[in-house]
N, C-alpha and C positions, 0 to 999 in steps of 0.2 A: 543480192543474195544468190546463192549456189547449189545448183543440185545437179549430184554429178551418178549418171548411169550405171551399171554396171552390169553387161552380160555379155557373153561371148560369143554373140552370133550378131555381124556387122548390123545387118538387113533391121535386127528388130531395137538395134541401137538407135539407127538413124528416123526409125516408125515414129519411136516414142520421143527422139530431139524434138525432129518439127511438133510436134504437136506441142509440145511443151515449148516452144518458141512461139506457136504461135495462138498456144491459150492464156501461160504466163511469162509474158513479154518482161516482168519487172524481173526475171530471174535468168543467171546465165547459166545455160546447161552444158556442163563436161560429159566425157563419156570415159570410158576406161573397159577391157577386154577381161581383164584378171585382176588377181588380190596383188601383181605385186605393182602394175601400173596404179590399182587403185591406191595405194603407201603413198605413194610418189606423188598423184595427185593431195591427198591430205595434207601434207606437209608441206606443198607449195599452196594450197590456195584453204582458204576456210570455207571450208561445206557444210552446206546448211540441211539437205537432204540428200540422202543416199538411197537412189531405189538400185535394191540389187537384187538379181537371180540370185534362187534357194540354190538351182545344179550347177555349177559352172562344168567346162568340160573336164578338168583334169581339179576343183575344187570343189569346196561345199561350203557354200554359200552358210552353213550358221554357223562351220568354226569361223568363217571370216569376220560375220559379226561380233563375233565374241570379243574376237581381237582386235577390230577396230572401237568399238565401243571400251575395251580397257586403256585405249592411247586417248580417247575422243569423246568421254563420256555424255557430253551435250550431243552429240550426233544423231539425228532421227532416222533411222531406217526403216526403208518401205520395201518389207519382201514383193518381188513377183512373181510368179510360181503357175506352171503348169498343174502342179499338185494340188488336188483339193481336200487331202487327208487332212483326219481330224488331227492324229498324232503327228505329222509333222507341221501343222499349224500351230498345235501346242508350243513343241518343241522350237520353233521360229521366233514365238511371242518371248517364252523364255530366255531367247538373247538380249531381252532389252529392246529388240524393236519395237517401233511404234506402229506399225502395219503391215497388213496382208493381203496382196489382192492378187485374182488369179488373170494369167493372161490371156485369157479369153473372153477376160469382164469389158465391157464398152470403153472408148477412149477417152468418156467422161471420169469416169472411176477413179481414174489415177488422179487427175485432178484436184478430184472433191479429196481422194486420200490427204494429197500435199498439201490442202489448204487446212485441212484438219487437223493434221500433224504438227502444222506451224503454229498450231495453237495448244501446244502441249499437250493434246488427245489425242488418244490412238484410234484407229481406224482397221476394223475388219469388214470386208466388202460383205452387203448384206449377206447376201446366197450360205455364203461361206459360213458365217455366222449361224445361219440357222442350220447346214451342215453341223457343223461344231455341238452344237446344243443335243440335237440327234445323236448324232454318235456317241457323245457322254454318255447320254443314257443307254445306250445297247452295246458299246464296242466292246474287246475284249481288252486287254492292259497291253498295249502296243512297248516293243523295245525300249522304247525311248522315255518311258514312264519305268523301266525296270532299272535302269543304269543311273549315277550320279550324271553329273556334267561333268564332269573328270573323267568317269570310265565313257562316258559315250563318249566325248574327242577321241578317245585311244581308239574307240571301237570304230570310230566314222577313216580315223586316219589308216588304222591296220587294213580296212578295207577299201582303198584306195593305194593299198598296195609299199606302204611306207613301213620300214625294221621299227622295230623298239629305240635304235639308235638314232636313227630320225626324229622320231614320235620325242623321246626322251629330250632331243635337245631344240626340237621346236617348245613344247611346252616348259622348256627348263625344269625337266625331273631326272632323276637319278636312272640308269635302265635298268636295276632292279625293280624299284618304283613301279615302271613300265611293265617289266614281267610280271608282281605280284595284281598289277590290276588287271591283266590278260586271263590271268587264273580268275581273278573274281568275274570277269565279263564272260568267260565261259562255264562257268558254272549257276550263273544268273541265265545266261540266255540257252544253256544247254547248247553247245554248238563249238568250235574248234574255229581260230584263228582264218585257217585257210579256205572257210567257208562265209566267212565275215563281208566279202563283196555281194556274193550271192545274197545274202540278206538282207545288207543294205538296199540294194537294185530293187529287190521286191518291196522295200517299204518305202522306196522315194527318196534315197536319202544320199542315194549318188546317181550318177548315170552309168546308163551300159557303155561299156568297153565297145 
């Protein structure tokens, strides 16, 4: 069996190998820096779990799931996440993954996550969970609750700095398409295009420049 890493910062690649070598020995652990090394690993080897960073540095870790899970739909994904938002925890489950735990949960965590997972049940790390629950009841309606999953890609990609003509032909849409969902994302979110990084950054949903 295969479970193959995924974040962009060597150091917390190699933290999480060993331990995962040396808690489950029956499984062989790949690593990968980005979404496109991680392509590349998929298609050569069958992965069995996938824990990946929500921020990667120059990606976002849920469009990636979205789109790994459309090529790989058996695939388990285990976000990991500095983030301990409720709305981006939402918004994470909603790719289809199978977990979420924060990176600052014990080395047990992940673990118990992987072996949970492997058994068709999803796993959010307690703490988080009871976060989660909390903030349902008090939060305000976070971005990511305002948009489709259609308009949020555009919205997560615009902000990341990517034209309509990008956006357009990574999602295979039209860039009209593009533009008319631009109009609808800012008049949902009240806000302009060129302010779209800024906003995401405040809610966790990319990293600072």
């Amino acid at each position: 069996m295969n479970i193959l890493l995924v974040d962009d910062h060597a150091v917390v690649r190699e933290g999480y190998k060993a331990l995962l070598n040396a808690m489950l020995p029956e499984y062989t652990v790949l690593e990968a820096a980005d979404g496109q090394q991680t392509h590349h690993l998929l298609k050569m080897f069958t992965i069995d779990t996938l824990v990946l960073d929500i921020n990667l540095a120059k990606e976002s870790g849920l469009l990636l799931a979205s789109d790994f899970l459309a090529k790989q739909p058996s695939l388990k994904i285990i976000f990991f996440s500095m983030f301990e938002d409720c709305a981006i925890l939402q918004r994470a489950m909603q790719t289809g993954a199978m977990g979420y735990i924060s990176k600052s949960s014990p080395p047990d965590t992940l673990i118990s996550a992987i072996k949970v997972v492997a058994k068709g049940q999803k796993y959010i790390e307690r703490s988080l969970a009871v976060n989660l629950a909390n903030q349902l009841l008090n939060a305000d309606v976070d971005i990511a609750e305002k948009l489709t999953k259609r308009e949020f890609e555009i919205f997560i990609a615009t902000a990341m700095g990517k034209t309509r003509f990008d956006i357009a032909n990574e999602l295979a849409l039209s860039a009209k398409t593009v533009s008319n969902a631009l109009t609808v994302i800012k008049r949902k979110l009240n806000t302009v295009p060129s302010e779209f990084a800024e906003l995401a950054t405040k809610h966790g949903y990319v990293g600072k420049a």
